[in-house]
C-alpha positions, -999 to +999 in steps of 0.1 A: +000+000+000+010+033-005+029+060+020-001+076+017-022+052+037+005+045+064+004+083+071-034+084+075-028+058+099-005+078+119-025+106+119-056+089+130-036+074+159-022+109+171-054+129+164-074+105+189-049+087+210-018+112+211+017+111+199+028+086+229+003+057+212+017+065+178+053+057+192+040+020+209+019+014+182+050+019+161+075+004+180+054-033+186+054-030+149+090-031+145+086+002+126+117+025+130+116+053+105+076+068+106+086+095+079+063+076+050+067+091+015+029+091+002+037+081-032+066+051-023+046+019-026+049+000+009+048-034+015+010-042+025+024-065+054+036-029+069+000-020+067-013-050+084+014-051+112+001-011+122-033-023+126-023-052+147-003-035+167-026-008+174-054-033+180-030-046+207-022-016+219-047+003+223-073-025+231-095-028+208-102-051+177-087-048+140-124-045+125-132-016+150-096-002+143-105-004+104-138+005+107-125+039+120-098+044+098-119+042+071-142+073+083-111+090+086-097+084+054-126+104+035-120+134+058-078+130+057-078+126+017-108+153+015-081+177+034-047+163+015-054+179-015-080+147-029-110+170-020-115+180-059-112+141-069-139+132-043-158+162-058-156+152-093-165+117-084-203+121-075-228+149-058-245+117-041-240+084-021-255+067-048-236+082-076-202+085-060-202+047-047-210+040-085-178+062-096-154+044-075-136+023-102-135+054-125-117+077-096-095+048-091-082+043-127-082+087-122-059+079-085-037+058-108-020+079-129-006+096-101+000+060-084+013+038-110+020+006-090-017+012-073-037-020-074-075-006-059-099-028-052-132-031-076-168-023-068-198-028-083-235-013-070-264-029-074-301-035-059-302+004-060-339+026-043-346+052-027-341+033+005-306+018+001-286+003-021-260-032-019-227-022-025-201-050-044-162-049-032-134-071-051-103-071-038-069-094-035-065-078+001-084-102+029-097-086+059-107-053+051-144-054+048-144-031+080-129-008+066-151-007+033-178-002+068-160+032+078-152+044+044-189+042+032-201+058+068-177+083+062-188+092+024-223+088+034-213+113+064-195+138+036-231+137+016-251+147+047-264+113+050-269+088+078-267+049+070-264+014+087-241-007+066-248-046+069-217-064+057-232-095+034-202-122+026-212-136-010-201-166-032-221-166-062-208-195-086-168-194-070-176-153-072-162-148-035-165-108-027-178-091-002-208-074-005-226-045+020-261-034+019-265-001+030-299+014+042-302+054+045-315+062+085-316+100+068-310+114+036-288+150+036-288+179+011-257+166-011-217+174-007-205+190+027-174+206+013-138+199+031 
């Protein structure tokens, strides 16, 4: 995963736990040199070893550690200089969550070695919609949780996210339906 990521991660950590976590957290994961370059491609096992440690650290389980870092990333990238691409990418829930392959192939050209995961919508009303995720990276359906919380959050809107494991005809994915508790005006600008 890219620097990027690694760096959310830190500021997450510092932002709600202080600087003193950060340095455990980063310490039980044998980390030595925090200074990530966002665009230098990282190991993913880099990634995984930060959650772990902070779930050991700080108490509390990976999917609840990934759940909330995935909030955070739409607010961190909103505020890193991503707020246009996450602009450009939909003026709703619906429409951006249907855009996320397209701003990914967009995120690539400035991250060559990027390898996003795929999503697909479907089963789409005014009362929810199923969201489809494809990825090569196990565990992270949590954080698929926080991220669409946090876009929903960005729209104005409120929603429960039910995570649905699927295997359709050896088509494992993960799949989340998401009902809308409220329904905002559109984009709350960064």
């Amino acid at each position: 995963m890219y620097g990027l990521i690694n760096k959310a991660i830190r500021g997450l950590v510092v932002e709600q736990f202080g600087q003193e976590a950060w340095d455990r957290i980063r310490r039980r994961a044998e980390i030595e040199d925090d200074d990530f370059v966002s665009m230098t491609n990282y190991d993913d096992s880099l990634t995984y070893d930060l959650v772990g440690a902070a779930s050991e650290e700080l108490g509390l389980g990976a999917d609840a550690i990934l759940e909330g870092f995935g909030g955070y990333w739409v607010r961190y990238t909103g505020v890193e200089g991503y707020g246009h691409l996450l602009d450009s990418a939909g003026s709703s829930l619906p429409e951006f969550l249907a855009n996320l392959d397209q701003m990914h192939a967009r995120v690539k050209l400035a991250f060559p070695d990027l390898k996003p995961p795929r999503f697909r919508v479907s089963d789409s009303d005014e009362a929810g919609l199923v969201l489809h995720y494809y990825s090569h990276r196990p565990g992270l359906a949590p954080l698929v949780i926080g991220l669409v919380k946090g876009l929903a959050d960005r729209f104005g809107d409120v929603v429960e996210v039910e995570h649905l494991p699927m295997n359709t005809d050896g088509d494992e994915h993960d799949a989340f339906r998401v009902r809308y508790v409220s329904r905002g005006q559109g984009v709350q600008r960064s």
